[in-house]
C-alpha angles and dihedrals in degrees: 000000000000094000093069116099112231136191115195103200115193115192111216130194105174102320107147094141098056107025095082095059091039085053095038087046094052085047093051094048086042090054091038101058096023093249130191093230155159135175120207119186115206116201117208101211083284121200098223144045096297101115089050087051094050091055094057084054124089083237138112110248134203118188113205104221086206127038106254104179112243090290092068093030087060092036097053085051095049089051087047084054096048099047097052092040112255121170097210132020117194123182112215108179119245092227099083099250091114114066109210093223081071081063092086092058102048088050105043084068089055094034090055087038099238101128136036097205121009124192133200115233132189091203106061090079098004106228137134111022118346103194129248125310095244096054097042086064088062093046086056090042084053092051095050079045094052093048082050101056109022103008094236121126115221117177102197108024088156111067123090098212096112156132135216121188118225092281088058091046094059096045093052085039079072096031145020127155117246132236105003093025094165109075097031082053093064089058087050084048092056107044091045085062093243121166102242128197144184120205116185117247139171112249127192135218107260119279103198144025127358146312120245084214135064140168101281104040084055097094086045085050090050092050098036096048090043093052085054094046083057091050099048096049091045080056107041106029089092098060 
């Protein structure tokens, strides 16, 4: 277990408020199970004082001189993660959601090499927050989508809170969808023959900055992240 090497990569948009306590929480997880671990903030052209914040942290930093969506942000950590050698990556947001003490869970799977990919999911026990009603009706749609296209059944494809062994790594090191990575991953997932695996895990409301996405841009999510999930699977179904 401690000999793994592991890059925490945490994904901020002006999120000054939260991205100390993301990055204290990891380093007291880190100090509390004598883990081999970084944590590498990567900072997405934010608008506020987030990157100040960040240099005052016992983290790595990127700062993004342009603003990529989550899908560059991630994919510019998992490169970061490929490149220096690490054995797992795992995205916890920035913006608080994801409690660190939820970290051990995500990583036995991969120390004892029974998964590929696991994700976090607030549904498997349904308990903390469970997102709004709204959104919890795409993440049902997204699982309907996921047993279509690849026959796998994912609860929660939507949450970022998730962690790829070094074979993952590679594979997100070459691709990684853009924009609304989490759901069109799970198609990539799939079709790379990944294990995947869900463990269930308690998630809180934000504590900091602001969604990407409203009320009103939710049925264009819908449409615009179903569209990519097609197109993922029309590229990669033949690997």
């Amino acid at each position: 277990m401690k000999s793994l090497r592991v890059l925490v990569v945490v994904p901020c948009y002006n999120e000054q408020r939260s991205v100390a306590a993301v990055v204290n929480d990891i380093h007291w997880v880190k100090t509390r199970f004598g883990l081999s671990l970084d944590t590498l903030v990567v900072n997405d052209c934010s608008t506020d004082n987030t990157m100040a914040v960040v240099r005052t942290l016992d983290c790595l930093h990127l700062d993004l001189p342009v603003n990529l969506g989550i899908g560059g942000c991630m994919q510019a950590g998992y490169k970061y993660a490929y490149r220096k050698g690490y054995d797992i990556a795992v995205q916890i947001d920035g913006d608080g959601q994801h409690p660190a003490e939820g970290l051990i869970k995500l990583l036995r799977p991969l120390f004892d090499d029974q998964a590929d990919v696991v994700i976090g999911s607030r549904f498997l026990e349904r308990q903390g927050f469970q997102s709004s009603f709204v959104r919890r009706i795409g993440i049902r749609y997204f699982r309907w989508l996921n047993q279509l296209l690849i026959r796998k059944t994912v609860h929660d494809s939507t949450s970022g809170f998730r962690a790829f062994n070094r074979k993952t790594i590679e594979i997100v090191n070459r691709y990684y969808p853009d924009e609304y990575p989490e759901p069109e991953a799970i198609v990539q997932f799939g079709l790379h023959k990944l294990r995947l695996l869900e463990v269930p895990v308690l998630m809180e409301e934000r504590q900091g900055g602001t969604s990407s996405i409203g009320w009103i841009q939710s049925v264009y999510y819908l449409f615009k992240v179903t569209l990519g999930t097609l197109f993922v699977y029309i590229r990669l179904r033949k690997i």
